[in-house]
N, C-alpha and C positions, 0 to 999 in steps of 0.2 A: 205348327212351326213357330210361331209368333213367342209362345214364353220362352225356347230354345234359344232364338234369335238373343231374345233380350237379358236370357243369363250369359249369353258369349257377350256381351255388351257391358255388362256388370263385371266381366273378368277381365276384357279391356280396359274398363276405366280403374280397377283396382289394380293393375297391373303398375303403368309408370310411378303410382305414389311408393308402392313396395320397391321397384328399383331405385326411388330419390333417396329412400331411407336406407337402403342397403351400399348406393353407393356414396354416402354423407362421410363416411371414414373412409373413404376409397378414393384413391388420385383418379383424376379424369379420364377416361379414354377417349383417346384422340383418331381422329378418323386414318387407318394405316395405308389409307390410296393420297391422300393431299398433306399429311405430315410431313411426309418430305421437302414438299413447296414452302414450309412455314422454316423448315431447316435451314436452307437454302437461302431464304430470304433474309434471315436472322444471323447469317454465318457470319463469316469474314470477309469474303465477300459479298453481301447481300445488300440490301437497301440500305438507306439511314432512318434512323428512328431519333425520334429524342421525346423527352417527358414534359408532364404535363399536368395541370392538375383539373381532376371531372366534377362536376357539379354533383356533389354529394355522396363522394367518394374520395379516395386517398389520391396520388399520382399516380398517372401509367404511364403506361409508352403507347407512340403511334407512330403511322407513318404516313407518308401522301402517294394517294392514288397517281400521282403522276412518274414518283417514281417507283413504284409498282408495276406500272407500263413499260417505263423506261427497259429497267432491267428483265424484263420475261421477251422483250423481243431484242436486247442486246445479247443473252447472253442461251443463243440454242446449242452449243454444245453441252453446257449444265444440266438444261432443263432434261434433255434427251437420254445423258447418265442417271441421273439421277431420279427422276420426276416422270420417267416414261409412265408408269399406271394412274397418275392423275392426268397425264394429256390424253390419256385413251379414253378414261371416264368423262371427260369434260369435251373434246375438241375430235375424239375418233383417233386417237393416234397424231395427229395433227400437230405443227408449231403453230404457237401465235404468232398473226402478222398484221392484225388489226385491232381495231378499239373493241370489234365486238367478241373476238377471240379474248383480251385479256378482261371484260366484262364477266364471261362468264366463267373462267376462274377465280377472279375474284368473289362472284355470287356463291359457289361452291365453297371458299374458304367463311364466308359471311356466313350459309347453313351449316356448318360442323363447328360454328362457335369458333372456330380460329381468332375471329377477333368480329369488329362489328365496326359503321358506319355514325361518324361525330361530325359534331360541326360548332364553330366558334362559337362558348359564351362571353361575350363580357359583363363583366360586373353591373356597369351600367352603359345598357345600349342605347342611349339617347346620347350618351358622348361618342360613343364608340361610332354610330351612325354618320357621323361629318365626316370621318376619316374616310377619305375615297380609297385609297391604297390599302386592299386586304393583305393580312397580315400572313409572311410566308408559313413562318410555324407559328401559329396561336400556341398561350400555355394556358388558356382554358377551356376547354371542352364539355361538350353535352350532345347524350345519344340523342340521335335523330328517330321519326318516326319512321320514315323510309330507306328500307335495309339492303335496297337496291344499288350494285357498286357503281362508282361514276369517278371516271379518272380526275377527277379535280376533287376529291373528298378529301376525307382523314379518314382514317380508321385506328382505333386503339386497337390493339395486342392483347388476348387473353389468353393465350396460347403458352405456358408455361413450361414447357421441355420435360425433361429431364429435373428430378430434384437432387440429384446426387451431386450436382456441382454446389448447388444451394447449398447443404446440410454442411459441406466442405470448406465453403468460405465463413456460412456461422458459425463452426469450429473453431476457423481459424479466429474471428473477430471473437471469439469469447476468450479464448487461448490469450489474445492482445491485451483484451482488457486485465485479464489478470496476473500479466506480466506485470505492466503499465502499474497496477496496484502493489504489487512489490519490489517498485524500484528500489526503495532505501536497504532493501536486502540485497541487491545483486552487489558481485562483487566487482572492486574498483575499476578496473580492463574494461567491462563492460559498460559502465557509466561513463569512463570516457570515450570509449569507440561509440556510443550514442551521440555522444557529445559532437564529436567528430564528424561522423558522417549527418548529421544536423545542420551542421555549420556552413559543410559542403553543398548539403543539397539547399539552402537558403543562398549559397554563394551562385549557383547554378544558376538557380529561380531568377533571382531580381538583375544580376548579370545578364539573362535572357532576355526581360525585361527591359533594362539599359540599353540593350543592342537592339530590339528592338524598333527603341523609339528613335534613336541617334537614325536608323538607316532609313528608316519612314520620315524623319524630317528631313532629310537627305533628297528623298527622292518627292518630298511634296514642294519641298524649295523650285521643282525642275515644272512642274505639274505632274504627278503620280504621287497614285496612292498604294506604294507596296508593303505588305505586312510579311515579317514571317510568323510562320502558327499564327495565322488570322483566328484561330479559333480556344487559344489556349484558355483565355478567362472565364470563354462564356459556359455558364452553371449547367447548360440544359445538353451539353456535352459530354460521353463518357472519357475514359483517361486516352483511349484509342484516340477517341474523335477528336478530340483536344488538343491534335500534332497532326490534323488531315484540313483541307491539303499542307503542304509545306509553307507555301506562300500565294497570295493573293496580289494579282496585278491589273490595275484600274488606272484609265486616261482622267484626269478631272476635268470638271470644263468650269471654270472658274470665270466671272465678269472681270473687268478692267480694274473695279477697287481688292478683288482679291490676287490678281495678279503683281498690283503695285505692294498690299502686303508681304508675299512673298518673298519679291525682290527686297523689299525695306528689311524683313526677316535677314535673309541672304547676308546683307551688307551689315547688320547687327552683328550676327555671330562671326561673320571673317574678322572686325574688329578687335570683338572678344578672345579671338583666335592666336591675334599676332599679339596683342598687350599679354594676355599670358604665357606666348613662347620665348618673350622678352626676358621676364621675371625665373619663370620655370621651364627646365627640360625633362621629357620624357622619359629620363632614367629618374627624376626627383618625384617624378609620377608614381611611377615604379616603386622604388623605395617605400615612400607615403602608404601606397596601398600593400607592400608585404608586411612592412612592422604592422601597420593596423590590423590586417589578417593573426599575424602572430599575437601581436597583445589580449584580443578576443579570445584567441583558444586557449593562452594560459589564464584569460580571466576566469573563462568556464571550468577548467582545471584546479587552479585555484579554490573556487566553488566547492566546486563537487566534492578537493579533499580535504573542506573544513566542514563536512557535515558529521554530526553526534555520529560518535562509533568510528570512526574512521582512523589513521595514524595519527594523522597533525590534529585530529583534534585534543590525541591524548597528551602535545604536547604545549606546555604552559606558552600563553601569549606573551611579550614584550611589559604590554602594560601592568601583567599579574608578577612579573618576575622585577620589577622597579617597585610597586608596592611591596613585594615581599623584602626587598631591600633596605628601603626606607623603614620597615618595619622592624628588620634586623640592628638597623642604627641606632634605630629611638634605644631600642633594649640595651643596647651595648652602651649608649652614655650613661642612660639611667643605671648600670650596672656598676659600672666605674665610679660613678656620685656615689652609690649605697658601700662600695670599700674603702673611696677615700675617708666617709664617715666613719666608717668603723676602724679607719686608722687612725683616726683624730681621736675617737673613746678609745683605743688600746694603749694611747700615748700620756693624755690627760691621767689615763688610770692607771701607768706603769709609773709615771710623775708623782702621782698621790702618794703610793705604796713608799716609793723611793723617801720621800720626807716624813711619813710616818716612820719609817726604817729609824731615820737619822736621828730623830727627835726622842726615840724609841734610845738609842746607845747612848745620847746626849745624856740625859738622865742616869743612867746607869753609871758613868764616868763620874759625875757629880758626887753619887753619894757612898762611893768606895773610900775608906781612911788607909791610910797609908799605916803598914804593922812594920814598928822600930823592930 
């Protein structure tokens, strides 16, 4: 039995290299009892993720075991539509209602490669070290040796869905680019409705922005710290996450020298306040900022319809149509000087003729004799 033994042994071990080569051009197959959980987690509803970049590797995404816990015991109607064949295989049919319930689905997404178990690198950990307050989302990461889940981890995402939305959006970003490369073709409507909606969405942006800060100095004058879209700037945010939540509200607790700042702030700008309601009213406000809005869009307008190929470009500038005047003059004196000349020679020579004529008869008169 023993050589038997050891060629089923040989066909096991040749086995997973012939599946790694065959499935190399092949998308992954993902396990179809805990796919769902990674669906789930990844939706619209699910966790939050944000990116990162891995120690010798590109960015990824992760997320934190805490909220991984969080939402599998907030949200058991979900789990139960949707997720019921992974709670059977992991928990018996079971909700999670404990650490060690969302432990071992988490270990279960850990073996099907769903994603895996990180932990903070820094660059250099001898600075990094002093810092007693761990960092809530690191953005550098490094796989750990122990692949065991622990609600206080990270875990990166390798779990890549569906490519069919992928292959959609680089259609689409390829499509952009090569619009983008033919702008000096499109026609004029469309360079300005670019233009326009541009304008608009920068008018939006930094408007946002303005508002903003005006109502967070507002409320930090009082002690609070309110933002709205606390989140809009920050990089490691999608375009979603980037307007979640709406606003952020925090007590400060300020010592007595940032309290007297505040109040000193306060009484700064009321100042600032009334000396400009003195000088200007809020319809002079008004005004200022519509002409300004207007003069921008017919600058950009302007623009757009003096470029090569367009109408106004075909037609002569100011500066070309004064040279070509100036140029019309010169010719027109000098034109006039070269006939007066030659009315001067037509005269002097009509003169000459004229007393040759005379001097011509003169003689003739002379030498006629008179016949008795």
């Amino acid at each position: 039995d023993f050589p038997a033994r050891s060629a089923d042994f040989s066909c096991v071990s040749i086995r997973p290299e012939m599946m790694k080569r065959g499935e190399k051009n092949k998308e992954p197959q993902w396990d179809p009892i805990f796919e769902p959980v990674m669906k789930v987690l990844l939706g619209k509803k699910g966790i939050k993720t944000k990116s990162a970049s891995e120690v010798g590797r590109k960015k990824v995404d992760y997320f934190r075991g805490k909220d991984f816990k969080k939402f599998l015991l907030e949200n058991e109607t979900l789990l139960k539509k949707k997720c019921q064949a992974a709670l059977t295989a992991a928990l018996e049919g079971e909700l999670p209602t404990e650490d060690k319930d969302v432990e071992r689905i988490g270990n279960e997404l850990i073996q099907a490669n769903f994603c895996y178990k990180a932990m903070y690198k820094p660059i250099n950990p001898k600075s990094e070290s002093a810092d007693k307050k761990p960092k809530k989302w690191p953005d550098r990461l490094g796989r750990t040796q122990n692949q065991s889940f622990d609600c206080e981890g990270f875990y990166v995402i390798t779990y890549e869905g569906g490519n069919g939305l992928q292959h959609f959006l680089l259609a689409l970003i390829i499509a952009g680019v090569l619009l983008a490369c033919m702008f000096p073709v499109w026609p004029m409507w469309a360079k300005v409705g670019i233009w326009y909606l541009s304008v608009i969405f920068l008018s939006l942006y930094f408007g946002l922005l303005i508002l903003r800060m005006v109502i967070y100095t507002a409320f930090w004058v009082v002690g609070f710290d309110f933002w709205i879209f606390p989140n809009i700037n920050d990089e490691y945010c999608g375009f979603l996450d980037s307007f979640q939540p709406v606003y952020s509200w925090e007590k400060r607790k300020d010592d007595a020298l940032m309290l007297l700042v505040r109040f000193g702030s306060l009484a700064i700008a009321a100042v600032a306040i009334q000396q400009i309601a003195e000088t200007h009213s809020l319809a002079d406000v008004q005004d200022f900022v519509t002409s300004s809005y207007i003069d921008v869009l017919d600058w950009g307008v302007d623009k757009l319809t003096a470029l090569p190929g367009s109408d106004k470009q075909a037609l002569p500038s100011l500066e070309s149509l004064q040279k070509q005047m100036d140029g019309d003059n010169e010719t027109n004196k000098t034109g006039n000087l070269t006939d007066f000349a030659d009315e001067e020679d037509d005269k002097v020579e009509t003169a000459a003729e004229a007393g040759i004529k005379a001097t011509s008869d003169s003689d003739k008169g002379g030498d006629e004799v008179p016949v008795e």
